[in-house]
C-alpha positions in Angstrom: -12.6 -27.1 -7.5 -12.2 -23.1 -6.6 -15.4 -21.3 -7.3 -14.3 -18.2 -6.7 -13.7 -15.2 -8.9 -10.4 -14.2 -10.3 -8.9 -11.2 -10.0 -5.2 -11.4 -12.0 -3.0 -8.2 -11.4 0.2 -8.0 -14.5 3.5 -8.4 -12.4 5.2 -8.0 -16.1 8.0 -5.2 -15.4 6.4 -2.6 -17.7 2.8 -2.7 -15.5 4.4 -3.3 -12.2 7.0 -0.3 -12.2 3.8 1.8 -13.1 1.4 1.2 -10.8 0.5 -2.2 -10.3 3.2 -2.8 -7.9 1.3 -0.4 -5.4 -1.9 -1.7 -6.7 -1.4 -5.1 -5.6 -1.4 -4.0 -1.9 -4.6 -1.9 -2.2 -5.8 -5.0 -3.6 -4.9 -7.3 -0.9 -6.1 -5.0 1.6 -9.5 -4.6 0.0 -10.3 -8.3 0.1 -9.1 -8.1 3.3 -11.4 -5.4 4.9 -14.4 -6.6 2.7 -14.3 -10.3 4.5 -13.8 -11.3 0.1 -11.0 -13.6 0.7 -13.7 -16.5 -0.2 -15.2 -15.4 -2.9 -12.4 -13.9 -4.6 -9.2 -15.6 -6.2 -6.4 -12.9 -6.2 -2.9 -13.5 -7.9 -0.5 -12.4 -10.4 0.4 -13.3 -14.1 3.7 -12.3 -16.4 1.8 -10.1 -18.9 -1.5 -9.6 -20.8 0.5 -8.6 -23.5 -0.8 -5.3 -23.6 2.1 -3.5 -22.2 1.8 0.0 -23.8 -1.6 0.3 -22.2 -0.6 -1.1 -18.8 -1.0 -1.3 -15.8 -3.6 -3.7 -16.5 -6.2 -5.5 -13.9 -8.5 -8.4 -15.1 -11.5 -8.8 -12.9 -13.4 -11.9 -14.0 -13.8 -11.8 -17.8 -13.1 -8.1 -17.8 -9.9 -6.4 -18.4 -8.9 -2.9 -17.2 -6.1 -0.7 -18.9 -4.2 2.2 -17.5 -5.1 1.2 -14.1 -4.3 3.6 -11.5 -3.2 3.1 -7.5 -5.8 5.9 -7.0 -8.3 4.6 -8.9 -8.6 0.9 -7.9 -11.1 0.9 -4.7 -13.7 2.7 -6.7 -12.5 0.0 -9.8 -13.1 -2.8 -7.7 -16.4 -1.9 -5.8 -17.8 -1.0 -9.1 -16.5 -4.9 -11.5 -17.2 -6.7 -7.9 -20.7 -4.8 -7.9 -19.9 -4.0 -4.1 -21.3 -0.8 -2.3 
């Protein structure tokens, strides 16, 4: 069984022409340089139904709207509680 967190990034079309496209490789690359592969499970889904207030990121239980390509390190450092 996989213990490890979920991070789910929308790959619908609305989210992923707006940002989470780019997103997805800041993403990647974050797990990366943090040595977080392990404790993080990072993969896509086909929509959170919430397309008018996409992009959208879910971190564990918690679900973040209008995500931003600028915005996600600090987004991610802050749900993953990571300095």
């Amino acid at each position: 069984m996989d213990d490890r967190q979920e991070i789910v990034i929308c790959l619908g079309s609305s989210c992923f022409s707006r940002g989470n496209r780019i997103c997805m490789g800041i993403i990647d690359q974050f797990l990366k340089e943090n040595k977080l592969e392990d404790k993080f499970f990072f993969h896509g889904s086909r929509c959170f139904d919430k397309c008018e207030k996409g992009p959208i990121l879910k971190v564990g239980d918690q679900i973040f709207e209008g995500v931003k390509p600028d915005d996600i390190v600090k987004l991610l450092k802050q749900s993953l509680q990571i300095k």
